[in-house]
N, C-alpha and C positions, 0 to 999 in steps of 0.2 A: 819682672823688673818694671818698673812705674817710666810711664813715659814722659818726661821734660824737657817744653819746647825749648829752644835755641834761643841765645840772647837776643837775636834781631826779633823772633817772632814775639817773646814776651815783650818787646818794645809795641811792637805793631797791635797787639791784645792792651794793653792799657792805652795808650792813645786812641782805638776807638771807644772803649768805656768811657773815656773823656768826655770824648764827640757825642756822644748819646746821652750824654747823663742829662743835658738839658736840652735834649729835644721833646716833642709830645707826642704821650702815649698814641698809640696806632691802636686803636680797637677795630671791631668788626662790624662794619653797616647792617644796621638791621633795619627790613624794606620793612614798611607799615604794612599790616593787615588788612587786606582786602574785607570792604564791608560786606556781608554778608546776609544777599538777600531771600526771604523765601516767600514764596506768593500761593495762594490757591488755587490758579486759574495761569495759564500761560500765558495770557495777552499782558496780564502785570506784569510777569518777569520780562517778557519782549520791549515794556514801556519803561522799563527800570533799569534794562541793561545797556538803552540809549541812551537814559538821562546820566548815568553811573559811567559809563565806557570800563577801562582797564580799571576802573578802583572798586567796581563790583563782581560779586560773583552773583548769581541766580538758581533757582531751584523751584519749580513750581509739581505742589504735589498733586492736581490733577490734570488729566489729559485732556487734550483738545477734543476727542473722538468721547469724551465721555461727558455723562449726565455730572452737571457738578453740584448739583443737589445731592447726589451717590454717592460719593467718592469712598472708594475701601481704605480706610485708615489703618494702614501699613506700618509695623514699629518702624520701618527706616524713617519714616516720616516724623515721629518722634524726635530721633537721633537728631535729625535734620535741624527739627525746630530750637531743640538743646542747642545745637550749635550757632544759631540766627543772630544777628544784629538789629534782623528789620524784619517782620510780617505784614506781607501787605495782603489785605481780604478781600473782599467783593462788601460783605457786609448783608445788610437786609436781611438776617436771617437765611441767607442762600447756603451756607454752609454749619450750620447749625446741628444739623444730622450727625457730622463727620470730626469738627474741627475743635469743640472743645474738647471730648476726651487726648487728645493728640496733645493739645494745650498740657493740661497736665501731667500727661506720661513724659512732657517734656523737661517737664521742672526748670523753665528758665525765666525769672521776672523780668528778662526785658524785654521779652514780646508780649506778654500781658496784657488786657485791657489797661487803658490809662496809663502804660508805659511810652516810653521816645520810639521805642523798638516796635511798638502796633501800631498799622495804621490803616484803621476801617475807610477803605478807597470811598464809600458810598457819602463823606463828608465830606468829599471834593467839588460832587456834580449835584445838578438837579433830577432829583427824583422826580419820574410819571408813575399815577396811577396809584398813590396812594388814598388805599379806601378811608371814605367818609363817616363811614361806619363801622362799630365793632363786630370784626370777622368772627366767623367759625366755619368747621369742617366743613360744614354742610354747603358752603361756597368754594371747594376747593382749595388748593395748598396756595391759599394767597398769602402774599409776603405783610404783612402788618405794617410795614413801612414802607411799602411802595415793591412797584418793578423791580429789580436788581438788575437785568441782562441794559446795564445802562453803558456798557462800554461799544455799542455795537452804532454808537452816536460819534461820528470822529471829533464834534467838539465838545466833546468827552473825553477823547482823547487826548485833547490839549490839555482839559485841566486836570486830567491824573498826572501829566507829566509835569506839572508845574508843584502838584501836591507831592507828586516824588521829590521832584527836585530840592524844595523845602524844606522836606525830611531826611534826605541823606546830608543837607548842610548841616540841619541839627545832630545830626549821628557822629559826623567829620567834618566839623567847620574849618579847619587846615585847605579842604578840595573846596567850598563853598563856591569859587569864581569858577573853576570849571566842570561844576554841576550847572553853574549857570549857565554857561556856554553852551555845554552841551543840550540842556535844555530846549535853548530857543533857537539852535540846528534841527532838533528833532520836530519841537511844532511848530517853524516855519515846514518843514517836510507834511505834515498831518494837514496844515490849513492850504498851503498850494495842492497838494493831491485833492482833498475835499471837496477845493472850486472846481479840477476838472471831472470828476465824479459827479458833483451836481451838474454838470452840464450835459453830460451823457443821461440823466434820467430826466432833464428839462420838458424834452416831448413828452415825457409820462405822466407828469405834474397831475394830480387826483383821480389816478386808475387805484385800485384796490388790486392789495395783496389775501391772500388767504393761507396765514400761517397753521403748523398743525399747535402749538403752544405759544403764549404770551409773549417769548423773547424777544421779538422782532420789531416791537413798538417802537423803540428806539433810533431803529434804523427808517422804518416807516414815516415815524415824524421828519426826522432829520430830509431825508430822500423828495418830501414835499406829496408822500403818495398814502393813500386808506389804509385799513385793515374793515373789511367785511364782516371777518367772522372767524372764527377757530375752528379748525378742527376737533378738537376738544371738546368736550362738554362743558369741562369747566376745568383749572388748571389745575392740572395732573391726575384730571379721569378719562378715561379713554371714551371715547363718543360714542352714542347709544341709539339705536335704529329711529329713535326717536328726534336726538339730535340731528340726526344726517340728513331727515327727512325735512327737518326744518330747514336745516342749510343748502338744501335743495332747491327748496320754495325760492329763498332766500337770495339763490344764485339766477334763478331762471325770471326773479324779479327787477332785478338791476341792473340800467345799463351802462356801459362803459368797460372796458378791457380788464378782466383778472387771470391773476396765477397763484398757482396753490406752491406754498414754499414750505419746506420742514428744518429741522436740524439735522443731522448725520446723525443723532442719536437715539430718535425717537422711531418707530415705526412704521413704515412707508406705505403701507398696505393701504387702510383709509384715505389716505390723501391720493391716493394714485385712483382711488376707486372714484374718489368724486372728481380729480383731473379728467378720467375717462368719459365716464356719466357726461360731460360737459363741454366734451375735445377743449380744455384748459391745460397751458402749460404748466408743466410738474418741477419743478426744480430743487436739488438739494443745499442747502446754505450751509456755509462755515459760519459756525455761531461762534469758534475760538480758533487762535490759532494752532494747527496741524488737527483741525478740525475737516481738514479735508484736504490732498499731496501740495495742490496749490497753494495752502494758505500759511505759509512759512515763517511771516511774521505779521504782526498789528497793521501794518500798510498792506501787505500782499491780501489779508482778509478782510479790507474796506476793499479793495482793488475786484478781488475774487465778486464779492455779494453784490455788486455792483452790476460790473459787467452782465453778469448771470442774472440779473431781475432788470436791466434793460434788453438784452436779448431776448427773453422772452415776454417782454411787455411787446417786442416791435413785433411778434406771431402771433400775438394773442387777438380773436377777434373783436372789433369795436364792437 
């Protein structure tokens, strides 16, 4: 038998159809998509997910602990970059090795060169140490365009965060005012830590460091303090009894206070040998972040390389 309401309730069933018939539609909120960032190096996503807050996500496909000249290009890496809104690189030729087959395993045009969606970080700051002359091997794996380890300069740091900031306005000009804000939350934080950093390495002002690769120039300049010499023979050959002998000479020539500083990723062995030869402080540097437990983020590894190359500047002998 079919069931049929009662006269009161078919009254109460058409009186709301009434009442609704001119109300407005009720759809379903849909939250906007998280822009999506992916970087090469973790100190970009650590400077992207500041300037970004809750309206980004971040991914960066090499580790702190690694050579990012190296990096094993991983199909998640791929997938990843498919999925991107923004690639932000080091540039220089630093990832060169690695990052265009990735590129195109990823099939996505808007992280492309000359796309909104790329954006070579090395167009932000000032490049050191761009050769004057046309390289080749036989000088080592120098970058054509300069240094690249340029983020290890915290006012560098301000201006990646400003070149981010820029860039996700372009990407989502909707959030444009508080990428700005957050922006210049993040590098008032970079330039007050910076001053008191520079004052903790004030007494050191022109002692010499003695890195085992190029990276450290950056930091070097910034910091007010030398580079000696490399460990290295020349960038990215490993020193030769020859070399050592010179930098020897070279250490037992000059005076004023050094220490021998490496990466976490490079080989300790050399460098602790001529520490020793010389009773010179040995110390290892975060070159990126979770480049080492303490360097957790962009500020904790200016914080970290700091501390640790004035501590050992105050033991080093005059």
């Amino acid at each position: 038998m079919t069931y049929q309401p009662s006269a009161p309730c078919r009254a109460l069933l058409v009186t709301l159809a009434v009442a609704t018939m001119g109300a407005p539609l009720l759809t379903p909120t849909v939250a906007k998509a998280k822009v999506r960032v992916v970087c090469t190096i973790p100190d970009l996503c650590d400077i992207a997910s500041n300037v970004g807050g809750s309206l980004v996500t971040t991914r960066s496909l090499g580790k702190g602990y690694q050579d990012p000249h190296f990096v094993d290009p991983k199909p998640s890496f791929a997938l990843a970059l498919r999925r991107a809104d923004l690639l932000m690189l080091v540039g220089l030729e630093l990832e060169v090795g690695w990052l265009p087959r990735l590129l195109t395993g990823s099939r996505n045009s808007k992280v492309v060169k000359g796309a909104r969606g790329y954006l070579d970080c090395s167009t932000l700051v000032k490049i050191l140490e761009v050769p004057a002359t046309k390289i080749s091997r036989s000088m080592g794996d120098l970058h054509p365009g300069g240094n690249p380890h340029y983020w290890m300069d915290p006012r560098n740091g301000v201006r990646l965060a400003f070149g981010t900031y820029k860039r996700l306005a372009k990407l989502d000009p909707a959030h444009r005012a508080t990428y700005k804000r957050n922006y210049k939350r993040y590098a008032l934080k970079i330039i007050r830590l910076a001053r008191r950093l520079k004052r903790l390495l004030a007494p050191y002002r022109g002692y010499y460091l003695i890195p085992y690769h190029q990276s450290m120039i950056y930091f070097i300049k910034w910091a007010g303090l030398r580079r000696l010499a490399t460990i290295e023979r020349l960038p990215g050959v490993k020193p030769s009894a020859a070399h050592l002998a010179k930098l020897h000479r070279l250490i037992a020539n000059t005076r004023g206070r050094k220490i021998i500083v490496s990466e976490t990723y490079y080989p300790s062995t050399a460098a602790r040998r001529v520490a020793s030869r010389f009773h010179l402080p040995y110390i290892r540097m975060a070159h990126m972040v979770g480049g080492l437990p303490s360097a957790t983020s962009y500020l904790q590894v200016l914080r970290h390389n700091t501390a640790r190359v004035a501590a050992a500047l105050a033991k080093a002998r005059p």
